[in-house]
C-alpha positions as CSV (number, residue, x, y, z in Angstrom):
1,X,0.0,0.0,0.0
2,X,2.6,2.5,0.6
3,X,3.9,1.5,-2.6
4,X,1.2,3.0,-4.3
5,X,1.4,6.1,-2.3
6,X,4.9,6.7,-3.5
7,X,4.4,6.6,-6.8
8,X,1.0,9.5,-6.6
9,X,3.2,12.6,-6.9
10,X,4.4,10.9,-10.2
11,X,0.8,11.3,-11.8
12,X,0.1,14.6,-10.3
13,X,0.9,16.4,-13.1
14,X,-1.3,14.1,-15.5
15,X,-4.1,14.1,-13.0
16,X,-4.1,17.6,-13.3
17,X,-4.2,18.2,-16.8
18,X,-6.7,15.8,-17.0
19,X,-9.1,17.8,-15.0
20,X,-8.2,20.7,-16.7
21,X,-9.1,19.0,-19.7
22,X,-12.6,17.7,-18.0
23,X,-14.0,21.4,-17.7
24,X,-14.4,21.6,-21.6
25,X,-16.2,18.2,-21.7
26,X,-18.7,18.5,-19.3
27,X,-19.3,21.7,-20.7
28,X,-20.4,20.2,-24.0
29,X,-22.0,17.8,-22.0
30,X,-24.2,19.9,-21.0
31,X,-24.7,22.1,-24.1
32,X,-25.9,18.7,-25.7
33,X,-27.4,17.3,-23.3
34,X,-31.3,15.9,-24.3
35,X,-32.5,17.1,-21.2
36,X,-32.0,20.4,-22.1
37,X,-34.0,20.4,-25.5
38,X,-37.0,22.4,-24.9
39,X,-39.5,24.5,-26.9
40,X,-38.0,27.5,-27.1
41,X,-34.2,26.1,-27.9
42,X,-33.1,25.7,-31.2
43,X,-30.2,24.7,-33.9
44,X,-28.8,28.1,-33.8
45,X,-28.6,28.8,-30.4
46,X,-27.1,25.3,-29.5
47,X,-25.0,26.1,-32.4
48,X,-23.7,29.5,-31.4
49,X,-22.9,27.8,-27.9
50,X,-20.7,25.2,-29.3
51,X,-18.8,27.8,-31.5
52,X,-18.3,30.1,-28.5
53,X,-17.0,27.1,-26.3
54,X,-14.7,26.2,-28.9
55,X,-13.3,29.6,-29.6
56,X,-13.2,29.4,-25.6
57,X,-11.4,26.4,-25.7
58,X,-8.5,27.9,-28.3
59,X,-7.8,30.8,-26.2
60,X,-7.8,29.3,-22.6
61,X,-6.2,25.8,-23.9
62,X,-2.8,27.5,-24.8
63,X,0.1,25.2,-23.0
64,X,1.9,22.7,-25.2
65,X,0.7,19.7,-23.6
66,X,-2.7,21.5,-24.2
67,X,-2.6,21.6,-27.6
68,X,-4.2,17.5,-28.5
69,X,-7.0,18.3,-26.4
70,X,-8.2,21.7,-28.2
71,X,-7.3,19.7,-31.6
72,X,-8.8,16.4,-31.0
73,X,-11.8,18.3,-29.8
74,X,-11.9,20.3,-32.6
75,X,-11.5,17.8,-35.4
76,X,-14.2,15.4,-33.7
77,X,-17.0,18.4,-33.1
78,X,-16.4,19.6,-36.8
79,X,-16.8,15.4,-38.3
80,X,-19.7,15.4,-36.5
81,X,-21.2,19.5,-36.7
82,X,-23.3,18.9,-40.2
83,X,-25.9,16.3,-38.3
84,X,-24.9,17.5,-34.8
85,X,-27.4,20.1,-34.1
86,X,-30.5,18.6,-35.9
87,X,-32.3,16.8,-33.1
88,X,-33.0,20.4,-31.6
89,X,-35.3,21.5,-34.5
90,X,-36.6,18.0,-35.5
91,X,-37.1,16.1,-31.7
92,X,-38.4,12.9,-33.8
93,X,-34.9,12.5,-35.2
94,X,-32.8,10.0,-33.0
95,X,-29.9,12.3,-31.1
96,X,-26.7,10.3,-31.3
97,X,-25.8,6.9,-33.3
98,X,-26.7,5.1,-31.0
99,X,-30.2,6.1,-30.6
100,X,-30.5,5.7,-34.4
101,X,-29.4,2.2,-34.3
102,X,-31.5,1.5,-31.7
103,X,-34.5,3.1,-33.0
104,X,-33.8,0.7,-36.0
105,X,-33.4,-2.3,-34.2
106,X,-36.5,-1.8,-32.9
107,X,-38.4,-1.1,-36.2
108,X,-36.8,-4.5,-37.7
109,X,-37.9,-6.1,-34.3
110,X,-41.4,-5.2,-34.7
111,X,-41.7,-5.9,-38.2
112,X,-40.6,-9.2,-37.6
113,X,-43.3,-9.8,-34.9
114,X,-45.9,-8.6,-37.6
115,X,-44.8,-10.4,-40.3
116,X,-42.4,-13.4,-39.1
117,X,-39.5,-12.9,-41.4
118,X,-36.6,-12.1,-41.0
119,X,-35.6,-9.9,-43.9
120,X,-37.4,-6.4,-44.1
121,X,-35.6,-5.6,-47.2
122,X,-38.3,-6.4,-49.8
123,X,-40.8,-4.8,-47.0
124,X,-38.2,-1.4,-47.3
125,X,-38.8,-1.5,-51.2
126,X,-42.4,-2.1,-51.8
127,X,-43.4,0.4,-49.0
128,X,-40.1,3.2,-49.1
129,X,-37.6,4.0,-47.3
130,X,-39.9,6.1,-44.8
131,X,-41.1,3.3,-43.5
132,X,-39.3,3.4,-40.5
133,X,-40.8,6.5,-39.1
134,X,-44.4,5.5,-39.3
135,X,-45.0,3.4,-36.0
136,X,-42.5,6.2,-34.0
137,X,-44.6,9.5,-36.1
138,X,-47.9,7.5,-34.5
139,X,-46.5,7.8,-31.2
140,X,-46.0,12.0,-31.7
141,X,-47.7,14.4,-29.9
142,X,-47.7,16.7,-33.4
143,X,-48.5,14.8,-35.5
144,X,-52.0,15.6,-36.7
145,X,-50.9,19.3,-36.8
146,X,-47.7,18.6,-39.1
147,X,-50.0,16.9,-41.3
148,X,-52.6,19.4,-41.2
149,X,-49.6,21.5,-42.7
150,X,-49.4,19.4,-45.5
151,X,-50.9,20.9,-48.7
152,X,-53.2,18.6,-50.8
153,X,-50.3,19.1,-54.1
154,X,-47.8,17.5,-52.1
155,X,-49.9,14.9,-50.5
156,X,-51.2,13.9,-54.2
157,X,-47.3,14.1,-55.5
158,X,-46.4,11.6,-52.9
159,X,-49.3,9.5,-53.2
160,X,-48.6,9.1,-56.7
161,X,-44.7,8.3,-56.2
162,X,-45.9,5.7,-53.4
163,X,-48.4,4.0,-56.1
164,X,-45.8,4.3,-58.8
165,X,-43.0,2.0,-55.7
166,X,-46.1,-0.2,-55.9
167,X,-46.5,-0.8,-58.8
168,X,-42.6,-1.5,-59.5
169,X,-43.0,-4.3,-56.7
170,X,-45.9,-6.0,-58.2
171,X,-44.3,-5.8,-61.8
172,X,-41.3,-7.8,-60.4
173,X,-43.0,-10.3,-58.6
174,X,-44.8,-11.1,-61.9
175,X,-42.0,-11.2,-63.5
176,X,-40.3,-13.5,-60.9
177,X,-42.7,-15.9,-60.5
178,X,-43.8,-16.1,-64.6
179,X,-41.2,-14.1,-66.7
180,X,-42.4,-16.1,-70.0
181,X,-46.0,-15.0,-69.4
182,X,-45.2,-11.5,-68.0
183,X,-43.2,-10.6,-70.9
184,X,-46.3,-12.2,-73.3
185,X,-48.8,-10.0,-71.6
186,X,-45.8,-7.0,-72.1
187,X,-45.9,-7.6,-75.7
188,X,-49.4,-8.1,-76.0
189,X,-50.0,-4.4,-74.8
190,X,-47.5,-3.1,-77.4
191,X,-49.1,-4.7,-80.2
């Protein structure tokens, strides 16, 4: 045990950098954090935060050994800015990655209770790629007034490229399961 107590004033230095370094963090932390999304808070102003905490960062973060910490922090926030800040002005879009998986584990997981295969691929392409946000839009407080929004053009667009996916699906199952007799009845239409 004293061992170990000898050798402390070794990491001291370390230990207090890292603490240092810890300020910044939980800083972001809590400029990101979901419990803080409410009403009034948007993109911008979550934005503007994150820019002011980096330019922070660059001025206060000035000693050599400082100098991974303000660039590693920098490089990973401005990979990740583009999609960072969404989740403020859309709330039904999944936060991090790992909601997002999650949220689509549990869309294939309910799919397969409803239909009992495995594969939602063919499911993905006769019904679109939307798919996925049905059962989670039916669970939305907003949602009748975001569809209320809605004007009857685009409705009718989108109803038209959703029969037109249809219709692609059924002309390739025809085909699969008869290709002799779906091309006959092709030809027959021609001529």
């Amino acid at each position: 045990m004293l061992l170990l107590f000898r050798k402390l004033p070794e990491f001291t230095s370390k230990y207090q950098a890292v603490k240092r370094w810890q300020i910044p963090i939980q800083e972001t932390a809590r400029l990101l954090s979901p419990a803080k999304i409410s009403a009034d808070q948007r993109s911008e102003t979550v934005r503007f935060e994150m820019e002011c905490l980096l330019s922070w960062m660059q001025k206060t973060y000035t000693q050599k050994e400082d100098s991974l910490l303000v660039s590693n922090f920098q490089s990973y926030t401005r990979g990740f800015w583009k999609g960072l800040f969404t989740c403020y002005d859309a709330p039904w879009v999944p936060r991090t990655n790992n909601d997002h998986e999650r949220f689509f584990r549990q869309t294939k997981t309910k799919h397969r209770r409803t239909t009992g295969r495995r594969s939602w691929n063919e499911h993905i392409l006769r019904c679109g790629e939307f798919v996925v946000f049905v059962d989670d839009a039916l669970n939305q407080q907003n949602l009748v007034s975001r569809l209320q929004q809605v004007s009857y053009e685009a409705f009718n667009q989108e109803r038209c490229r959703w029969t037109k996916r249809l219709d692609e699906t059924t002309k390739r199952r025809r085909f699969r399961r008869d290709p002799l007799a779906y091309l006959k009845q092709i030809e027959n239409k021609l001529c």
